[in-house]
N, C-alpha and C positions, 0 to 999 in steps of 0.2 A: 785830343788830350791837352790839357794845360796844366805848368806846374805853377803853384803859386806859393808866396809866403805871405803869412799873417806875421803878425805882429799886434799883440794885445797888450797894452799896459792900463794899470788899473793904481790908482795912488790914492789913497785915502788919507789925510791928513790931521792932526788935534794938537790944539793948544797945550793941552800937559798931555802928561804920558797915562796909559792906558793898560790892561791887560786884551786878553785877546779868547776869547770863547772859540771852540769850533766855525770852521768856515768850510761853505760847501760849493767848489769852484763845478764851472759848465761853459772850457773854454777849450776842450778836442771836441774836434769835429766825430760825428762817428765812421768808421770805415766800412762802404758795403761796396756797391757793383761802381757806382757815381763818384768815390770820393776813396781816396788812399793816403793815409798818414806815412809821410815820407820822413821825417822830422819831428821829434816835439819835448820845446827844452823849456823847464818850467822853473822861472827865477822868482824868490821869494824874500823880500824882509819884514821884518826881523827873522831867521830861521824856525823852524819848526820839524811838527812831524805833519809827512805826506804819505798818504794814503790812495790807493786808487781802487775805483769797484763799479761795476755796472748800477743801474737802479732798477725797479721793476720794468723802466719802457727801455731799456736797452740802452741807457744816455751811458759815456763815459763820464765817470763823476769825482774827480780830488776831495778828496776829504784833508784838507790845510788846519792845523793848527798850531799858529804861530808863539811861540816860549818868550817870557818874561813882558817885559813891558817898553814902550816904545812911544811917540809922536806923530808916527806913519806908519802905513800899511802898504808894502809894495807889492804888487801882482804882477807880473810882464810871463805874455805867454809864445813863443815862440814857434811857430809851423814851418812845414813844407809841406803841400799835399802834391797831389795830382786829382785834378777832377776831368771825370770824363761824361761828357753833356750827353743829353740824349731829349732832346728837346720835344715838345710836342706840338707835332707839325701835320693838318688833317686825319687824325688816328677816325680809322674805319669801328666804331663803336655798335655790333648789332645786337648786342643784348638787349633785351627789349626793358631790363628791369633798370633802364639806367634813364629811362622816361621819369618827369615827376609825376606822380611822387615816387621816387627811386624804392627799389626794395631790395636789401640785402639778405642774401641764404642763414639760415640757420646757424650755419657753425658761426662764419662772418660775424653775425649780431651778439653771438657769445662774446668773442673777442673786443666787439666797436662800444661795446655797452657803456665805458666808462664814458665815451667821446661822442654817445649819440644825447646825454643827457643836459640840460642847460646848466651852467653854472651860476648864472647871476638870475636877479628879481628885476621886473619892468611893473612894475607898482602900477605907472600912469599908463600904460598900455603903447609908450611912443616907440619904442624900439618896434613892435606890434605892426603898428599901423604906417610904422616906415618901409618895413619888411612886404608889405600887402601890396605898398604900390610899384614894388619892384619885380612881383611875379606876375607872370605874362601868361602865356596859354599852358593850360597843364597838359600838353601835350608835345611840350619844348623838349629836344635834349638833356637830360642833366648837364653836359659839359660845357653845350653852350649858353647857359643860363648859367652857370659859374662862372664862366666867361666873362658875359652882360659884367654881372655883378662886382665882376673885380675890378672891371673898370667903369664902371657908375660909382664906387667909390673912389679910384682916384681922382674920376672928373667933379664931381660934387663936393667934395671935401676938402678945405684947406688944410694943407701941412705945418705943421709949428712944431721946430724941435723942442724938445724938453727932455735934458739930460737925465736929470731924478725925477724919482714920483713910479706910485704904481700906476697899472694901463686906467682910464675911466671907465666908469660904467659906459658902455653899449650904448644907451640912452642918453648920458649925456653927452657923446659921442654924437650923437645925430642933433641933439639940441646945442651944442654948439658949434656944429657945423663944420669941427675941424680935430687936429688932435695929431700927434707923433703915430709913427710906425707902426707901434704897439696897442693902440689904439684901436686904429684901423684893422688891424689882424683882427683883435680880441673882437672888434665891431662883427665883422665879415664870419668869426668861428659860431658864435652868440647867436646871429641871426641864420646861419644856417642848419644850428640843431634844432632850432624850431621848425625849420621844414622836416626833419627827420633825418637831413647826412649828416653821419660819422665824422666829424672835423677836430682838428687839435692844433695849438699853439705851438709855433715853432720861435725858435733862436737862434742866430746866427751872424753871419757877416755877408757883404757885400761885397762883389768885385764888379767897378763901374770905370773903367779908362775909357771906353766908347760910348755910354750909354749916354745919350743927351737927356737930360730936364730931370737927373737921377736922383730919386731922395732917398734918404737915409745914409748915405757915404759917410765912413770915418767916425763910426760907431757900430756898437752891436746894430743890429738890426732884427726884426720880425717879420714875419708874414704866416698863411695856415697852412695846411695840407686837408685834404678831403680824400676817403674814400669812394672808389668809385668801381663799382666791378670790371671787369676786363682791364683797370687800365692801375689797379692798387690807389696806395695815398701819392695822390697828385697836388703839388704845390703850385698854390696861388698866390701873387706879392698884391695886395690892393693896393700899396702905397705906390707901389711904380707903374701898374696894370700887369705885371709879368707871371707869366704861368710856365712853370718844369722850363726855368730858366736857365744856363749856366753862370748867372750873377750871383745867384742864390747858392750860398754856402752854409748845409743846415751842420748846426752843434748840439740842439738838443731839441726834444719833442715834450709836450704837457699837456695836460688836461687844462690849467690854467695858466696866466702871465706869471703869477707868484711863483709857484712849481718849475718856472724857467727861468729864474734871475741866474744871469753869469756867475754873480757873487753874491752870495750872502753868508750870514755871522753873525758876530753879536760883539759887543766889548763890552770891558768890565772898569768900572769907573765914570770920574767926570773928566773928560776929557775938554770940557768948555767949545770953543766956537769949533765945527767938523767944516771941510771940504771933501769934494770929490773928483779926482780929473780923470777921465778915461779917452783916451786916444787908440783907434782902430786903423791898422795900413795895411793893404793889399792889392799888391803888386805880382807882378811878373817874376818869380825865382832867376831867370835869368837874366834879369835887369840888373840886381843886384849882385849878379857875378861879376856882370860888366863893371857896375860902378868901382867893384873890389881892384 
């Protein structure tokens, strides 16, 4: 077990002042068997009223609505967990239905139905026919053909942060050969509901003090999770190669990228030129006792 603190802050900035529409935060972690909210201290400016409520997929979710009017939008979200790893390491898989083309039971498919469907359009067929050259014998594993795959795109794909902006399409994704975090997730969930798994957008943070060549550090971060029988939703990182990692600190689950923005809103007015600065730390809880 490891105890860890986050630290999220989120700044949004405007030339004049502004008002402030509903805002729908997605920065707790959720607590199951992996992950314990030990802590979580939620600072806000300008004040407002704060709300909390689960959503249909189980996400902790603020509902923030900041009072009168302002220049800035402060967000800073405060953690302590405890995550307790449970890594995947040779799992004995003998269900036979976890062969491709994988098949999931009846009840299963009731449930995965939102997440086996595709959400985006591949007009030109390249998402398609990138997909084609990366499946191998229909008689592979499922897991270890997730596997392949999540590291075929870290190795194939250049990295490029990009702090704003929603994920690319899939397609352009492979046509230009590179792309952020979110990207690559969306890349990797996209083309695997075309094979027929259950897959969904995840959101999160990253803990990297050891990890060498690590991307995505010192921001949200992304990667998916796949259903798989015998073994439930198992997460995949394409952007690192990592799979049911203890790096991986998920905050929220989606059917799409959009559906998982940490923060979104609206404001009311012209507030002339906007910024955006978002800073992610996570660290050792007990480093920080020390440094106190």
């Amino acid at each position: 077990m490891a105890r860890l603190q986050i630290r999220h802050e989120t700044l949004y900035a405007y030339e004049r002042p502004v008002g402030f529409a509903a805002h729908r935060l997605l920065v707790r972690p959720r607590d199951s068997h992996a992950i314990r909210v030990v802590e979580a201290v939620l600072t806000v400016s300008p004040p407002g009223e704060v709300r909390w409520q689960y959503d249909a997929l189980g996400n902790s979710v603020c509902c923030f609505t900041p009072r009168g009017t302002s220049t800035a939008l402060s967000i800073t979200s405060d953690l302590v967990i405890e995550r307790f790893p449970a890594q995947l390491s040779d799992p004995k898989v003998a269900d036979p239905r976890t062969a491709t083309p994988i098949i999931y039971t009846t009840a299963d498919r009731a449930v995965l139905a939102p997440f086996l469907q595709p959400a985006t359009e591949d007009a030109g067929g390249r998402l398609l026919r990138w997909l084609r050259d990366q499946v191998d014998s229909p008689h592979e594993p499922a897991l270890e053909f997730l596997l392949r795959l999540n590291r075929t795109i870290h190795d194939s794909f250049a990295y490029r942060g990009r702090d704003q902006g929603a994920a690319q399409e899939p397609a352009d994704t492979v046509k230009l050969g590179g792309g952020t975090c979110r990207d690559f997730a969306w890349l990797m969930v996209e083309a695997l509901r075309r094979l027929g798994y259950a897959t969904r957008f995840v959101t999160g943070y990253l803990y990297s003090p050891r990890l060498s060549g690590i991307r995505g550090a010192g921001a949200t971060h992304a990667w998916c999770e796949v259903f798989l029988p015998e073994l439930g939703w198992t997460e995949f990182d394409p952007t690192n190669a990592l799979a049911e990692s203890p790096a991986l600190i998920p905050v929220a689950v989606a059917r799409t990228p959009a559906e998982a923005a940490p923060i979104s809103g609206a404001i009311y007015g012209d507030g002339g030129q906007a910024s955006l600065t978002v800073h992610v730390d996570v660290r050792p809880a007990d480093s920080l006792q020390a440094a106190a």
